[in-house]
C-alpha positions as CSV (number, residue, x, y, z in Angstrom):
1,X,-40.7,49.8,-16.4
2,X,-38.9,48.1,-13.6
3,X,-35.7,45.8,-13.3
4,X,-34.3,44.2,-10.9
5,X,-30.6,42.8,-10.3
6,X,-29.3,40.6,-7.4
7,X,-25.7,40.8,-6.5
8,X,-24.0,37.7,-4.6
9,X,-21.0,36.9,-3.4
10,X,-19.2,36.0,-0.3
11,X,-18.7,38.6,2.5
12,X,-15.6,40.7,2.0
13,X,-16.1,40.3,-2.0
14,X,-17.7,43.6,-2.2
15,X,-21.3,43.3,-3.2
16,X,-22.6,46.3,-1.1
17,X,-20.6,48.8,-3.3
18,X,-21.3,47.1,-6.2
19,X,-25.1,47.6,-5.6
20,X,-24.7,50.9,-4.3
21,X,-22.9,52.5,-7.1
22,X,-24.8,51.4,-9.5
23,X,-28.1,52.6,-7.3
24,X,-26.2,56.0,-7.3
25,X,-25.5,56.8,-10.5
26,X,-29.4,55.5,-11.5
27,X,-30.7,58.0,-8.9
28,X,-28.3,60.7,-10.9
29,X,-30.4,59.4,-14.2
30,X,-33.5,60.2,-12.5
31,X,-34.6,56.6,-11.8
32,X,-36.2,55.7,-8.3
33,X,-33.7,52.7,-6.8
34,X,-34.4,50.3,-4.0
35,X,-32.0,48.2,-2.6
36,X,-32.4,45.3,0.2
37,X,-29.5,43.6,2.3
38,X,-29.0,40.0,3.0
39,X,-26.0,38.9,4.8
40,X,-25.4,36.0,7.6
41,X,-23.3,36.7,10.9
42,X,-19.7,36.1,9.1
43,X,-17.1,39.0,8.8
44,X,-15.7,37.1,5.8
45,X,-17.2,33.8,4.0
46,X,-20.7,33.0,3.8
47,X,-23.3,34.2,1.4
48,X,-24.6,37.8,1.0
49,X,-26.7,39.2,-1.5
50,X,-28.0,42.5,-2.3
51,X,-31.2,43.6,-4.8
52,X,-31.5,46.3,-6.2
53,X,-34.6,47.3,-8.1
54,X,-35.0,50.4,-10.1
55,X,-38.2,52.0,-12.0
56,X,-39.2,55.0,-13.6
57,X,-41.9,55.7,-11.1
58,X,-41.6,55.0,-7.3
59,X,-40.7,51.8,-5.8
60,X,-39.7,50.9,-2.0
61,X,-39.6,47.1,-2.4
62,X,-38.3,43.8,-4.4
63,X,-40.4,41.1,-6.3
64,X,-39.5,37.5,-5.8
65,X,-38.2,37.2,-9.0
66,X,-35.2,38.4,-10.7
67,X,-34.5,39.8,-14.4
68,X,-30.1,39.6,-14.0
69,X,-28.1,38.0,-11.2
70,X,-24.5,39.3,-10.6
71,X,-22.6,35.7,-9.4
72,X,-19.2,37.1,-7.7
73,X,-19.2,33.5,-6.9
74,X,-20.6,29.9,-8.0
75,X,-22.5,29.8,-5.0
76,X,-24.9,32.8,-5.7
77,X,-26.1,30.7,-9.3
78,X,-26.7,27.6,-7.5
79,X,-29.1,29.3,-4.8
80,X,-30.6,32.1,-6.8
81,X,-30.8,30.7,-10.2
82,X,-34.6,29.5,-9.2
83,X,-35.8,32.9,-8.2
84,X,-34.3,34.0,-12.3
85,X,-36.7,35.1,-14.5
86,X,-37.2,32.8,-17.7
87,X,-35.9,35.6,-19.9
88,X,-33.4,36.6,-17.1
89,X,-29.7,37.0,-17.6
90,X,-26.9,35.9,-15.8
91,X,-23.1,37.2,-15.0
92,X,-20.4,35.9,-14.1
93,X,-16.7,35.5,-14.3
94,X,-13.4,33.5,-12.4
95,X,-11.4,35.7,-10.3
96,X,-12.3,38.7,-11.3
97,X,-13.1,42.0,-8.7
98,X,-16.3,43.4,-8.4
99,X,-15.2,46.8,-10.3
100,X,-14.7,44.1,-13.3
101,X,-18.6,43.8,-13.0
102,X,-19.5,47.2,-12.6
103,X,-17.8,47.8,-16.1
104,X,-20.1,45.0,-17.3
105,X,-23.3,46.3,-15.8
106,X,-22.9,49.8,-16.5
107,X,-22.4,48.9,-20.3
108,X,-25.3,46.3,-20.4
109,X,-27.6,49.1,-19.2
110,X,-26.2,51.7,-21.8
111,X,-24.8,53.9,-19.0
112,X,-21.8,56.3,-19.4
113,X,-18.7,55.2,-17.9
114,X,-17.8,58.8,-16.6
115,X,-21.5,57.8,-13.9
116,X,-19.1,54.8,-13.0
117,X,-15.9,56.7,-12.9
118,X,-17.9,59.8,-11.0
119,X,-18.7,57.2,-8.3
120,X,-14.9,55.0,-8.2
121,X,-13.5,58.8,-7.4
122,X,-15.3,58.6,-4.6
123,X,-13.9,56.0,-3.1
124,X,-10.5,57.2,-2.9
125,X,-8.9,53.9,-2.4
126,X,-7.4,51.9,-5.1
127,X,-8.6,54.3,-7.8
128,X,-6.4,53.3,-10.0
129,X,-6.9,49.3,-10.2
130,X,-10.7,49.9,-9.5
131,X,-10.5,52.2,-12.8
132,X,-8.9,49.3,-14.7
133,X,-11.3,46.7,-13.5
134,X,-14.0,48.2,-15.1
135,X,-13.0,49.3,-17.8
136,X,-12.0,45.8,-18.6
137,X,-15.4,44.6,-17.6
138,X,-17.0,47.8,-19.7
139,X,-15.3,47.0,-22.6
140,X,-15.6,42.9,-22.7
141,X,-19.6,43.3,-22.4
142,X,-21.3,42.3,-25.8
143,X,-24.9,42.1,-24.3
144,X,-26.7,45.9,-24.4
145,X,-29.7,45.7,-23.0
146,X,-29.9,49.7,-23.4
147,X,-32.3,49.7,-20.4
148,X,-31.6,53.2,-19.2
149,X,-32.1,56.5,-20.4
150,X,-32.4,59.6,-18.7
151,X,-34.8,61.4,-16.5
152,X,-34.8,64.5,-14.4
153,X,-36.3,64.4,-11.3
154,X,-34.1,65.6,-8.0
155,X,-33.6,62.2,-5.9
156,X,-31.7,60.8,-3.4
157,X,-30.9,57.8,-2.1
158,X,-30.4,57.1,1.9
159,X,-31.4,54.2,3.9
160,X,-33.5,54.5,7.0
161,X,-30.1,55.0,9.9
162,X,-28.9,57.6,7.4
163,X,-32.5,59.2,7.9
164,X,-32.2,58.7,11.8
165,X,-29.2,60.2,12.1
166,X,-29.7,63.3,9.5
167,X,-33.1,64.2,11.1
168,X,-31.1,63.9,14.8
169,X,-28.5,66.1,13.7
170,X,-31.1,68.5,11.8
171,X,-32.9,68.5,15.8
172,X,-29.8,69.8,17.6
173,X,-28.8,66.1,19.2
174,X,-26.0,67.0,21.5
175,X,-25.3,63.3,22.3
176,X,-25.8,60.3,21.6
177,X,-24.9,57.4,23.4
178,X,-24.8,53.7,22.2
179,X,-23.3,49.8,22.6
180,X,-22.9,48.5,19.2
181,X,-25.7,46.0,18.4
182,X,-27.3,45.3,14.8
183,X,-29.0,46.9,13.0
184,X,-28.9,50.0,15.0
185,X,-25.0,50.5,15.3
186,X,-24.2,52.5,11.6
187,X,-26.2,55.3,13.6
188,X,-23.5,55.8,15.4
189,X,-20.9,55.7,12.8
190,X,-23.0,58.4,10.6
191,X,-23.1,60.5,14.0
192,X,-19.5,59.9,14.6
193,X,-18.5,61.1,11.2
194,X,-19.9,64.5,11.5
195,X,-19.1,65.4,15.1
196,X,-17.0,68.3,14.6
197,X,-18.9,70.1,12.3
198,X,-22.5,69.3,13.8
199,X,-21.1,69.9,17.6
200,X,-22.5,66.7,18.7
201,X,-20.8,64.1,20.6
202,X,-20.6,60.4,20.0
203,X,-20.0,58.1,22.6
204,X,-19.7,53.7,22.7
205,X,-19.6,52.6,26.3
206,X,-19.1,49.4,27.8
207,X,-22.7,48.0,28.0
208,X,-26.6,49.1,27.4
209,X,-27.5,49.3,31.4
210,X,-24.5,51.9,31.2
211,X,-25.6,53.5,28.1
212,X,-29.4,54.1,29.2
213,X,-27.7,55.3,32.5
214,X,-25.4,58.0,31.2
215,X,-28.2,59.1,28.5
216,X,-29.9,60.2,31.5
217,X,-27.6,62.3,33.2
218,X,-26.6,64.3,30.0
219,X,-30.6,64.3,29.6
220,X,-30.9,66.3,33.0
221,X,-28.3,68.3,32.5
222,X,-29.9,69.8,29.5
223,X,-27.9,67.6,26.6
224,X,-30.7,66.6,24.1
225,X,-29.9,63.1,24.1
226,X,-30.6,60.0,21.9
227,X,-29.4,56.5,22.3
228,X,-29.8,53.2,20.0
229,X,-29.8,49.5,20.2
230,X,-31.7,46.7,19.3
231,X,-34.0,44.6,21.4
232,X,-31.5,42.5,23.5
233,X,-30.3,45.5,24.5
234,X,-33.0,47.4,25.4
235,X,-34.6,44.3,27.1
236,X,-31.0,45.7,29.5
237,X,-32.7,49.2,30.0
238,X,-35.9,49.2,30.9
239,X,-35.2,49.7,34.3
240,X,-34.0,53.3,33.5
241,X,-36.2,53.3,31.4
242,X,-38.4,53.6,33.9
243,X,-36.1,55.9,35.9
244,X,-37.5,58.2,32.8
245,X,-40.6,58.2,33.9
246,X,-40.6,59.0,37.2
247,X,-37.8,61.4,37.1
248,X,-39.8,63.1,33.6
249,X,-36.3,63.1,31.6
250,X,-36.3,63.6,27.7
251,X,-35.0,60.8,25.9
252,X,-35.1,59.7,22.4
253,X,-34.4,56.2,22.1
254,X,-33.8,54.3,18.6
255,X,-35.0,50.8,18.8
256,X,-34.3,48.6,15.6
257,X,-35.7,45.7,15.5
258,X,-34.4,42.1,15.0
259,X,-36.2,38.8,15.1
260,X,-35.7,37.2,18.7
261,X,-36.2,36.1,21.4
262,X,-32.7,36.1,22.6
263,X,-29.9,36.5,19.6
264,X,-32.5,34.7,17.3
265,X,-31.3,35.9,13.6
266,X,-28.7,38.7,14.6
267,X,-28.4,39.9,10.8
268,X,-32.2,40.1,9.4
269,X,-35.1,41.4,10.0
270,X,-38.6,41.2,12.4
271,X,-41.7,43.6,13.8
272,X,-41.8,41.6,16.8
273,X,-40.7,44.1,19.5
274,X,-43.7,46.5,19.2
275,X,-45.4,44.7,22.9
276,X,-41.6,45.4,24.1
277,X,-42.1,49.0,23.2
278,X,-45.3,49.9,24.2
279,X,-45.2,47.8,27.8
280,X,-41.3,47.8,29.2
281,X,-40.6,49.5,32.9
282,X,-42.3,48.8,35.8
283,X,-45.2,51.2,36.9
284,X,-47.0,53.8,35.2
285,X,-45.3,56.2,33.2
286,X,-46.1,58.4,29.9
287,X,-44.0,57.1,26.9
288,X,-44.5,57.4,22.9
289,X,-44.0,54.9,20.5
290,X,-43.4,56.1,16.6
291,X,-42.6,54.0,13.9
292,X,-41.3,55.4,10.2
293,X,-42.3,53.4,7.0
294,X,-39.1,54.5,5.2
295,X,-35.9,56.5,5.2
296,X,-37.6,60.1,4.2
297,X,-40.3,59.1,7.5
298,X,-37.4,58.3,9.5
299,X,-35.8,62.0,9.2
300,X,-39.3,63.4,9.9
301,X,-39.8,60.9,12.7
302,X,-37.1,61.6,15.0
303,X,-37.1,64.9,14.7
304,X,-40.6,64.6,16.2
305,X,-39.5,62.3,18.7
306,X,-36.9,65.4,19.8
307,X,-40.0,67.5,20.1
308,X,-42.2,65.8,22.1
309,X,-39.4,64.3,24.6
310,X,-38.4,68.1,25.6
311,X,-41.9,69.3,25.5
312,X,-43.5,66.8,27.9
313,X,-40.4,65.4,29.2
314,X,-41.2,61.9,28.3
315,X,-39.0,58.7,26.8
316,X,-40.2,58.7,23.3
317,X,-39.2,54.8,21.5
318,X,-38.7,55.3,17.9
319,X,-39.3,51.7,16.3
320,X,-37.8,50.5,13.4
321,X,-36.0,46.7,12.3
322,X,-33.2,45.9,10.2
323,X,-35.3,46.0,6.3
324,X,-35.8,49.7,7.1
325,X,-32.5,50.3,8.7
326,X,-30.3,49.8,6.4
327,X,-32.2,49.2,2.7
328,X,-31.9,51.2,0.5
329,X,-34.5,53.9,-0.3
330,X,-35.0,56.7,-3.4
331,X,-36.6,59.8,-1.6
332,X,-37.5,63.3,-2.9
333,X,-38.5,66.5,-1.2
334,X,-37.3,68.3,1.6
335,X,-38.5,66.5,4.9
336,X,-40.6,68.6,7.3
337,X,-38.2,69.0,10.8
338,X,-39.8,69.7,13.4
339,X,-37.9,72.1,15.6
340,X,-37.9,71.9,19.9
341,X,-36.5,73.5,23.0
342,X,-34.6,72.0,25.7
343,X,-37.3,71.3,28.7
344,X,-34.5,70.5,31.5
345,X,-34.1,72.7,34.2
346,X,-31.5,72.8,37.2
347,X,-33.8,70.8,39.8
348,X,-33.1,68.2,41.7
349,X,-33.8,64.7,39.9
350,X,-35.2,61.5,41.4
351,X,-35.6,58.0,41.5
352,X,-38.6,57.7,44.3
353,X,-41.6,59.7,44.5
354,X,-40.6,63.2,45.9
355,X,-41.6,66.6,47.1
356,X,-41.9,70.2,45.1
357,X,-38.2,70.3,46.2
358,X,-37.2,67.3,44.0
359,X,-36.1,65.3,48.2
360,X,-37.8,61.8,48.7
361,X,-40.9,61.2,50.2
362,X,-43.6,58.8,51.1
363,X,-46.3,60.7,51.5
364,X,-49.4,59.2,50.5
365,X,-51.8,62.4,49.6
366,X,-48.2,63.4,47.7
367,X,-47.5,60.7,46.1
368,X,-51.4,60.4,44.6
369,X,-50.7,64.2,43.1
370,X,-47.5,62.8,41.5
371,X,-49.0,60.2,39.8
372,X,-51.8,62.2,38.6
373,X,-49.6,65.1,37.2
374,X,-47.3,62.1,35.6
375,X,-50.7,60.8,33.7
376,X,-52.0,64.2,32.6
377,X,-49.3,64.4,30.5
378,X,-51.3,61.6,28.8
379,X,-53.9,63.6,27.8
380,X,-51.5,66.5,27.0
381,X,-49.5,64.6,24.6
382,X,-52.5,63.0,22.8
383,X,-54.2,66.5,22.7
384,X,-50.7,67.9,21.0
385,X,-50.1,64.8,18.4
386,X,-53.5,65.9,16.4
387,X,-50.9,68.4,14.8
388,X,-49.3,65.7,13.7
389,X,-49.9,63.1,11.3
390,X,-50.8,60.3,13.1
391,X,-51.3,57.5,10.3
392,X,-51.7,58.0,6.5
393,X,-53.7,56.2,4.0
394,X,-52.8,55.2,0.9
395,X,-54.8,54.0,-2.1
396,X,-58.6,53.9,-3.0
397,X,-59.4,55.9,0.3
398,X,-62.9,54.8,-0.7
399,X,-62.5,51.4,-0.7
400,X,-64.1,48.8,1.7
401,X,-60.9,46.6,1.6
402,X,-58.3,48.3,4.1
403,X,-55.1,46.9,5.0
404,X,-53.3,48.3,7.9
405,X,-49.9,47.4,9.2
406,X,-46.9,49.8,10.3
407,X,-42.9,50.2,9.7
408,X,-41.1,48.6,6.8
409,X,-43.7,46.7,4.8
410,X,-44.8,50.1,3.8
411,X,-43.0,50.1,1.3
412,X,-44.6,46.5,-0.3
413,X,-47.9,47.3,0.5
414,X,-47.8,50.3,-1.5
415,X,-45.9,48.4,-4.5
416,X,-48.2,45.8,-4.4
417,X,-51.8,47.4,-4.0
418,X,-51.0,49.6,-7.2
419,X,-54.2,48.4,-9.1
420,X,-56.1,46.8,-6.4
421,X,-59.1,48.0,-4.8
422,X,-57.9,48.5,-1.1
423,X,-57.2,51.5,1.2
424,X,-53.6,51.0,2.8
425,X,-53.8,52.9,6.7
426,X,-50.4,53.2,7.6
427,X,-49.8,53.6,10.9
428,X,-47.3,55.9,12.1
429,X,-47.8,56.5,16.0
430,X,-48.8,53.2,17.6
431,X,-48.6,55.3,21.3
432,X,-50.7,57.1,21.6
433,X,-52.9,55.4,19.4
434,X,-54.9,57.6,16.9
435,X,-58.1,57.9,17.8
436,X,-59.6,58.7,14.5
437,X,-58.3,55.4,12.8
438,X,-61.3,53.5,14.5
439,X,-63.7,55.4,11.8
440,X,-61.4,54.1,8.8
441,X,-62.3,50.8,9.9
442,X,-65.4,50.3,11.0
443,X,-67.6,47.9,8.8
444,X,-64.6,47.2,6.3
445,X,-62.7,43.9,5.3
446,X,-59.8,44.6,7.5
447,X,-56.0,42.9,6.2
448,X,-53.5,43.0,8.7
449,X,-49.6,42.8,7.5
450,X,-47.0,42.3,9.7
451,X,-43.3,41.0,9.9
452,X,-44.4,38.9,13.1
453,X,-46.0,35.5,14.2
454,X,-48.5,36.8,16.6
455,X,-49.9,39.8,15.1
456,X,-49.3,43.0,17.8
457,X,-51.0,46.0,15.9
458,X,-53.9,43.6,15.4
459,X,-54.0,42.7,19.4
460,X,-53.1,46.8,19.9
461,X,-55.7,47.8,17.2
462,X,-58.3,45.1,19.3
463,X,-57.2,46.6,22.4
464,X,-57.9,50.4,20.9
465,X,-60.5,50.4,18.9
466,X,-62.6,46.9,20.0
467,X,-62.4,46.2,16.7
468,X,-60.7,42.3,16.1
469,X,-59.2,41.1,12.9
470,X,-59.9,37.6,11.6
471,X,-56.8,35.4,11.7
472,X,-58.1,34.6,7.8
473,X,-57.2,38.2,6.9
474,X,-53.6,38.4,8.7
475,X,-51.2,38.2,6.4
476,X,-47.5,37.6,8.6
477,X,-44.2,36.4,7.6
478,X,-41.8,35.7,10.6
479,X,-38.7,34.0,8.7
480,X,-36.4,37.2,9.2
481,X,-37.2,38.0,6.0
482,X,-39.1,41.2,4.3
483,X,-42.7,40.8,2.4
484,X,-42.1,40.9,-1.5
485,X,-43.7,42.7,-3.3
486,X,-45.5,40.5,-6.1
487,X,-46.0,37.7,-3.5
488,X,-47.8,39.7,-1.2
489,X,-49.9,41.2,-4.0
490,X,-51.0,37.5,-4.6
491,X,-52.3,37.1,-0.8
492,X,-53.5,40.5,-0.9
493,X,-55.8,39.5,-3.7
494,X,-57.3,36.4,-2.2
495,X,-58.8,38.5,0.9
496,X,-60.3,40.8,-0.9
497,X,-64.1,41.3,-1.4
């Protein structure tokens, strides 16, 4: 079973916590929930829309078409009433409040009240009229659709920042530094909200060049220290970035992704800063680039990015882009958290090549045996990420059709490969590159899925392995916009042999 519902509305109208209770108290029935965001630059006005599809087995992404839209406005019917399913439902009302739909929706789908009460508690503000909204909406509803019953497996539901910021805070972060920017900035927020009782510290400063700059003097100091922007702003920091490098200064650094170049769309989504990742800063320096597929990777991610910045005293880019960042995600299961120790030591830390002493120099035969003890790291780091799980594959691991791809289509691969013959290789550390992927593919119809127009794990996979997709077989959307999940089974299907 599966269902899906797509809220609309202006902004201000309320449609995230209209989706999101509703997600809530399904999780509480046992049901798996996803929920994607939609929403244009505006503060207030415009057009937003959430989706929110639940299931009684897992599901991390949307289909194209809809079984019951929520219209908090006329203008959500006139642009979604094509992507409504020809037995689909519609609701809608004048001047009503979105807690007057909850009350319908929660009766439609046979759930309690008390699940909707449980959640309006929660909010604390305007208890009371939320209260009577709904049950006005509860009790008006004729159609029951009796959808939901009740399950009882242990889930919850986070979205890929809340993951980032849990699995920091799990780590021991003991700052974290930032310029607001979307998608990254609700890190912050999450941070800020539990400063006192996690003993972190949360700071906004004026600009990225100054965030990067400060992240590594707390670094030094001994502060484990993560920062987070998207890729306008760390296009601003990749001169200390660099600085890193040279200086060998732990750094975690949160990159989420949005389409550019430039502003571009400020408010979706995009997989086109992975080159950014991999190749910003001048010179030669020893970074890692790791890239969760959904909110239960992204606690399990960072908290290895913490481990290997302190242990080889290296930037480590954690990649992610808006879909992952802030949908909507049912997870279960404790995630693995990696612990690590502080590597900083009171030395003296520097910008130019330097002596045993941490002093300037420029030395040749020196600065040849600083290089070379930078780069051996190289070889250390790849040596210690064979603990670590490197990629994972997903469906018929047997099969001569593999897909590969990386971040936030994860979860629409795996939704739509459910009864196809295809092995999914998801790749989780794009630097260094697993070595042992390059086996998985050889001799096999290779599908490449990516939220970009030029195909970067395909040119990095090329650039590894010396194996080359063909450009038939790449399957990339680049209109800001995430894969669904019945669409891409369709182009899936015609690549197969």
């Amino acid at each position: 079973m599966k269902f899906s519902i797509l809220f609309g509305g202006k902004a201000g109208q309320g449609v995230n916590i209209l989706s999101d209770i509703l997600g809530r108290s399904l999780v509480k029935k046992g049901y798996h929930v996803f929920i994607s965001r939609d929403y244009e630059s505006l503060i207030r006005g415009g057009h937003n829309f959430n989706v929110l599809t639940f299931s009684d087995s897992p599901v991390a992404s949307n289909d194209s078409e809809i079984d019951l839209i929520v219209a908090l406005d006329k203008n959500t019917l006139e642009i979604h009433k094509k992507e409504l399913k020809k037995n689909g439902n519609v609701i809608q009302a004048e001047s009503k409040g979105n807690m007057y739909f909850a009350g319908r929706l929660y009766r439609i789908l046979c759930i309690d009240f008390k699940f909707l009460e449980d959640e309006l508690k929660k909010l604390r503000e305007r208890f009371d009229e939320n209260i009577r909204e709904a049950k006005e909406g509860y009790s008006e509803e004729k159609k029951v659709a009796c959808r939901v019953g009740f399950m009882k497996d242990n889930l919850e539901l986070i979205n890929g920042n809340n993951g980032i910021s849990e699995g920091a805070m799990k780590s021991g972060i003991d700052v974290y530094y930032f310029y607001p920017m979307t998608p990254a900035t609700n890190v912050a927020g999450e941070l800020a909200e539990k400063q006192i009782e996690n003993n972190h510290i949360v700071l906004e400063l004026e600009n990225e060049i100054a965030v990067i700059n400060a992240a590594v003097g707390s670094a030094i100091t001994g502060a484990k220290t993560m920062i987070g922007t998207s890729g306008g702003g760390f296009d601003l920091m990749t001169e200390a970035l660099s600085l890193t490098g040279i200086a060998e200064v732990p750094l975690v650094i949160y990159l989420a992704s949005r389409p550019g170049p430039s502003t571009g769309l400020a408010t979706y989504t995009g997989q086109g800063d992975l080159d950014l990742a991999r190749h910003s800063g001048h010179g030669e320096f020893v970074r890692m680039v790791l890239a969760p597929g959904d909110a239960g990777e992204c606690k399990e991610i960072i908290s290895q990015a913490f481990y290997f910045s302190q242990k080889f005293g290296i930037p480590i880019i954690v990649l992610s882009d808006k879909h992952l960042a802030e949908s909507l995600y049912t997870i279960k299961g404790k995630q693995i958290i990696t612990t690590s120790k502080k590597s900083t030591s009171l030395i003296r830390y520097n910008s130019y090549e330097k002596d045993k002493f941490g002093c300037a120099i420029e030395n040749a035969e020196k600065t040849i045996r600083n290089v070379n003890e930078r780069l051996k790291k190289q070889k250390e780091v790849e040596k210690e990420v064979e603990k670590f799980e490197g990629f994972k594959i997903h469906g018929n691991k047997n099969s001569k059709n593999v897909i590969v791809s990386w971040g936030s289509p994860k979860g629409a691969v795996i939704d739509a490969i459910k009864d196809l013959d295809v092995k999914f290789i998801q790749i989780l550390y794009l630097e260094p590159f697993p070595a042992k992927i390059k086996k998985e593919l050889e001799g096999k119809n290779i599908i490449l899925v990516e939220n970009n127009a030029t195909g970067q794990l395909g040119k990095l996979i090329a650039e590894k392995t010396g194996i080359f997709i063909e450009e038939k077989n790449k399957i990339l959307r680049y209109d800001g916009r995430p894969f669904f999940a019945d669409e891409l089974k369709k182009e899936i299907g015609g690549k197969l042999r």
